[in-house]
N, C-alpha and C positions, 0 to 999 in steps of 0.2 A: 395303363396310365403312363404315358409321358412327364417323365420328370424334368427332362433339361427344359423344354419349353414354358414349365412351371415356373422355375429358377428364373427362366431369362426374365419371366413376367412380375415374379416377385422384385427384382432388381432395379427393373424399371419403374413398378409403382416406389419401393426405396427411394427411388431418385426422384419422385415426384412430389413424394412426400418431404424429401430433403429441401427443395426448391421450399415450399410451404414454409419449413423451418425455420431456413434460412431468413425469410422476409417478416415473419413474426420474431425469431430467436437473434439476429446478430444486431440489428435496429436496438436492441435496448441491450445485450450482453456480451456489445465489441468490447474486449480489455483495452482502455487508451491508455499512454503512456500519462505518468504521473505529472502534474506542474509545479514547477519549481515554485519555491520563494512560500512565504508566509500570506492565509487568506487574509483577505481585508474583510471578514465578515461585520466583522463586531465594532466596526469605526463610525464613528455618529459628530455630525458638528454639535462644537462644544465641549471638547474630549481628549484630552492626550491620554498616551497609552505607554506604559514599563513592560517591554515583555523581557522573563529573567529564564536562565536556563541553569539551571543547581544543580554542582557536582558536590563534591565530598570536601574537596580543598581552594575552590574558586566558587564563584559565584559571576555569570557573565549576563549582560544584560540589553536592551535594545531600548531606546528612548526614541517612537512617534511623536510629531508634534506637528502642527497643524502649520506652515506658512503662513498664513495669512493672521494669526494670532503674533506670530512674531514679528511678521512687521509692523502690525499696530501698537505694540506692546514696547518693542525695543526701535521705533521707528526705523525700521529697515526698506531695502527696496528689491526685495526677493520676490521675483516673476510669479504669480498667480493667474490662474490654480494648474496647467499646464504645461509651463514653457520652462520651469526651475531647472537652474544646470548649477554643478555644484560648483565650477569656477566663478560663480557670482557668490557664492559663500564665502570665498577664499576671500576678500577685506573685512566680513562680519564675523572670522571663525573665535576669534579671539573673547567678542561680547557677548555672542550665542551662548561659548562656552561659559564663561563667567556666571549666566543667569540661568544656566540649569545647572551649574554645580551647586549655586545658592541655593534650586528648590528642589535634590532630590539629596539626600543623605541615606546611610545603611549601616545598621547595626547588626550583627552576625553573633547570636549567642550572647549575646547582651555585651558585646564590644564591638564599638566603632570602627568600619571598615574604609579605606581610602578610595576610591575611584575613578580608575584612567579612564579618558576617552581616549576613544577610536577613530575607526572612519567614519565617515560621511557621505548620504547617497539622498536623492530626493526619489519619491514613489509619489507618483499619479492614482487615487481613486475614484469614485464616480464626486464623490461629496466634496471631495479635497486633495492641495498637496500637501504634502510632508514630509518632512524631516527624518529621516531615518540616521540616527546617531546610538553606535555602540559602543561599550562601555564593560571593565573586569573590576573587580573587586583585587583587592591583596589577598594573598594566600591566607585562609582562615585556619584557627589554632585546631581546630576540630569540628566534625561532620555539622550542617546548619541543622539544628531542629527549631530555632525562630530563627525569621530576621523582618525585625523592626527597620518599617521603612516610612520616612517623609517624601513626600510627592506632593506638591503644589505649587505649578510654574501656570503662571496666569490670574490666581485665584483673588489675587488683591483689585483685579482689574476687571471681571466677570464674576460678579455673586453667586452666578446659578452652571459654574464651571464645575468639573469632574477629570477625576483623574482616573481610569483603571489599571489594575497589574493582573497580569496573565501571567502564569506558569506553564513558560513553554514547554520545558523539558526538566524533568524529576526521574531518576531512576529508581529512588527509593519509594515515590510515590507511583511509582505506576504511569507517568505522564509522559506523554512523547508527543510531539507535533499537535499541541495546544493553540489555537489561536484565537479562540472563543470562549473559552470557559472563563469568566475573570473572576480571580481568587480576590481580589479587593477593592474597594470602592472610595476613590480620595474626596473628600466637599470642603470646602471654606471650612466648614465648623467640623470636618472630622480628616485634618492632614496628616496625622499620625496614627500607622497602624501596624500590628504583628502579624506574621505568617507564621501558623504555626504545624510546624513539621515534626511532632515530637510521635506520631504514629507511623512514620515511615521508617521502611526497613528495606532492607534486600530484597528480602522473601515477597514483598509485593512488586517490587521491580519483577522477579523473575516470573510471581504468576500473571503479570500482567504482560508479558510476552507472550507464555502459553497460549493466556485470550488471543493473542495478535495473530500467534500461529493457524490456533482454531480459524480464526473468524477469515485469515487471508487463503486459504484453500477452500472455505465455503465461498466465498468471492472470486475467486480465480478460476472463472468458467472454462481457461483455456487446460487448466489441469485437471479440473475437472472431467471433460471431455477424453482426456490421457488415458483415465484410470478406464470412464464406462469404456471406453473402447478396448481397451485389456479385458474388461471384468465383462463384457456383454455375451463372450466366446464360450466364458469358463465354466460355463453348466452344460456346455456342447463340446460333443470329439468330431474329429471329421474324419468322414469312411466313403472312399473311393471322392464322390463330387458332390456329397451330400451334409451336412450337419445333423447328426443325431445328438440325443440325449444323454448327457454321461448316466452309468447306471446307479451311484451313490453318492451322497452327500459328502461324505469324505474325500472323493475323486474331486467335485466339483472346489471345494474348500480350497483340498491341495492344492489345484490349478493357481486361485484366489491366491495363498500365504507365499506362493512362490513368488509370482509378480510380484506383489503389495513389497515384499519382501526387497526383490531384488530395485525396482524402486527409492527405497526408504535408501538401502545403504547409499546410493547411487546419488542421490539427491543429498543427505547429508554430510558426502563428501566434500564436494564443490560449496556446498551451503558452510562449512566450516575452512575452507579454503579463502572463498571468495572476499569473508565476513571478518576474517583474519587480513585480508589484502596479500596473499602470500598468491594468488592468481586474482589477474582480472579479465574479464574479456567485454568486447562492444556490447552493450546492452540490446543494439538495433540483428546483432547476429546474435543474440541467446533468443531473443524473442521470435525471431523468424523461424528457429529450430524448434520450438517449441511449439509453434504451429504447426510445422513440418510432421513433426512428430506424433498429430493429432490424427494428422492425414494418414501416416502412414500402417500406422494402428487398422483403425478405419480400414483400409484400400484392403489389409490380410483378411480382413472379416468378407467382403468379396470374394476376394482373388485370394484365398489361402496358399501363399508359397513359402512363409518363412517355417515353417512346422515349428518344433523346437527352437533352433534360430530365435524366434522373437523372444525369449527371454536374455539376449545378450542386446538383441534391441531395445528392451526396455532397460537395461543397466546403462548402455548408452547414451539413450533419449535423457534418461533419469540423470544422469550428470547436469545436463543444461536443465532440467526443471531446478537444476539445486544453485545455479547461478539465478535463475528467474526468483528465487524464493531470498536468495540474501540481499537484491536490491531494496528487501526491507531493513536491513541490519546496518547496511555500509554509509549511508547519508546521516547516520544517525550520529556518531562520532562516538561515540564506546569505545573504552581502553579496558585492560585488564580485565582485573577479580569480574568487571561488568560487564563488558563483553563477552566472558566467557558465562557469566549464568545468561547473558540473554539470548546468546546464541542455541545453551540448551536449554531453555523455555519456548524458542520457538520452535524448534525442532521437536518437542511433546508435541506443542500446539499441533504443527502439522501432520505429526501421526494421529495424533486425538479427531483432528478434524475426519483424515481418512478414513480412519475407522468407523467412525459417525458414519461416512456415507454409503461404505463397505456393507454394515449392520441393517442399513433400511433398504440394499437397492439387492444384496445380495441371496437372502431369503426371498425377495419377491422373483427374482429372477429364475431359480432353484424351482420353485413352484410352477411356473409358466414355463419349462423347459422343455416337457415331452408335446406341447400344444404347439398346431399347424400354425396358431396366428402368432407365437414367438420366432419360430426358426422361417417361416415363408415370408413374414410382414414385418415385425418389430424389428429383427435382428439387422435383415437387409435393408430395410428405412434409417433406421437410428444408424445404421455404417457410411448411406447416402448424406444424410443431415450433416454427418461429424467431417466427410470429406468438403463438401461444400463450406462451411462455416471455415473449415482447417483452410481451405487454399484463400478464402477470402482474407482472413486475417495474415497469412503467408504473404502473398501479393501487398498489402496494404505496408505490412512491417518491412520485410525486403528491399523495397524500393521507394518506402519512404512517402507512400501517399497516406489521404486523408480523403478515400473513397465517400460520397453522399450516400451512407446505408437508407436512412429514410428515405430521399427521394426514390431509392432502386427498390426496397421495398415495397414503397404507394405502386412504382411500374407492376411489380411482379401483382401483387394483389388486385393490382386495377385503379389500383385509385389518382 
């Protein structure tokens, strides 16, 4: 029996099979970059909206409001519904302000709080402009577990008007990047209402990172892909040009806790660095390396040349996954005692998540190791798919395009 000519044949259906993958797998599981700014899901004519962001000693706030209700209301003549620029505010700021300090007020712990505003910006959605006006409370005597709020700007003048408040951000509640859930509901007959926070603690800030942890490495296709490409090898030794079977479960493991291992420090490094702001680097160069990375994983399962080696590659690589992992942490604005438990909540998460996936992919693997259709077909397809998908997203990140996956898909597929 000819083996090389096997190999070469298996490598090439890999790659055929990766092509396949590709136009079924990157069409629905390219990682895109995040978009800025708050969603406009939950905005309905007839509606203003309080979204509040609650720390421990401040209380910060955002006031939507529909343009076109203010000028009919305070007869203004602010551009509707698309052309609002906020130097046409600038002779109105004065009476704007005036009649939404009259309809919102806030009580903090059952004492009255005062109310700066802020800047001022106009936002275009499909339905409406608006007003986008922020706002801080004074320093409060201690942690909020109510705060009574009046909201009703319009409501003398619209009977079937609505106010809602969203809680953007809550650390004690577990909330972060809320833009839809609305914790309250303002009507003509009900303008006064409590938010009551007296169940929030730390301890759910911190598990509700853990979740964030978990849930963002089950999501993170591109890390994903990291790991199988480490872990796909690790039930296989390679002898002379061949891949055999390790001969026990504890060989294969050990391969597994090393990686996983040297990984996890690797990544929690930079993830507590990055999260701290004590390093930063370009998001568009951590993301490309991390593609890079995917590939390159990938390429040794081919081409085995790093032997050993690759566990200083995966400590490497693993730094920049740990920059990719704290762009959840840094946008979020965490100081302190809070930062520091949400930075270790996410860090469980993301081991918890690993593990998870370690648990289901690594017994099945184990199992299917000493069989012709792992080490001939799965092993060299699943290396072809993960290289393909790695340069795609590489190319795309790198240089800053915004490749048509679905139309190259339909091509590939035929369609």
């Amino acid at each position: 029996m000819h083996i090389e000519p096997m190999i070469r044949y298996a490598r090439l259906e890999g790659l055929l099979v990766a092509l396949t993958l590709f136009a079924l797998v990157a069409s629905l599981a390219s990682p895109g970059q995040a978009v800025a700014g708050p969603s406009p899901a939950p905005h309905k004519v007839g509606e203003s909206y309080v979204f509040l962001k609650i720390f421990d000693e401040v209380v910060h706030g955002r006031l939507e409001i529909p343009v076109k209700n203010l000028n009919e209301v305070l007869e203004l003549s602010l551009a509707d519904p698309q052309s609002a620029d906020t130097a046409e505010l600038a002779p109105h700021m004065e009476k704007v302000l005036a009649y939404l300090a009259g309809h919102l007020d806030m009580k903090v712990n059952g004492e009255e709080v005062q109310l700066a505003f802020g800047g001022a910006a106009f936002r275009h959605i499909e339905i409406a402009n608006y007003l986008m006006l922020d706002f801080s409370t004074n320093t409060v005597a201690s942690v909020p577990k109510n705060i009574e709020v009046r909201f009703d700007p319009f409501f003398d003048n619209y009977p079937r008007y609505k106010g809602l408040l969203v809680v953007e951000e809550n650390f004690r509640t577990g909330t972060f990047e809320n833009y839809e859930d609305v914790a309250l509901i303002f009507t003509p007959g009900s303008r006064t209402q409590t938010l009551d926070l007296t169940s929030s603690s730390l301890w759910t800030g911190f598990v509700a990172f853990v979740r964030s942890g978990v849930w963002h490495i089950w999501i993170g296709f591109d890390h994903i892909l990291f790991l199988m490409a480490l872990v796909l090898p690790s039930v296989l030794r390679r002898r002379d040009t061949q891949w055999e079977a390790t001969d026990s479960f504890r060989e294969s493991f050990w391969n597994v806790v090393k990686i996983v291992t040297l990984f996890t420090i690797a990544h929690s490094v930079t993830l507590a660095l990055a999260s701290l702001e004590i390093v930063s680097l370009p998001s568009r160069l951590v993301e490309s390396i991390i593609a890079a990375s995917v590939a390159v994983a990938a390429i040794d399962i081919l081409y085995p040349v790093l032997g050993r080696r690759i566990l200083i590659v995966v400590f490497l690589f693993g730094l920049f996954h740990g920059f990719g992992f704290a762009s959840n942490l840094t946008h979020i604005g965490l100081d302190g005692k809070k930062l520091v438990l949400a930075l270790v909540g996410f860090n469980v998460g993301v081991e918890l998540g690993q593990i998870g996936i370690i648990a289901v992919v690594f017994p099945l693997l184990f199992a299917l190791r000493r069989t012709w259709l792992y080490r001939r077909v799965l092993l060299p397809a699943g290396a072809g798919a993960f290289i393909v998908i790695a340069t795609f997203w590489f190319v795309e990140r790198a240089f800053d395009l915004n490749i048509p996956v679905k139309s190259l898909a339909q091509s590939i597929m035929g369609g």
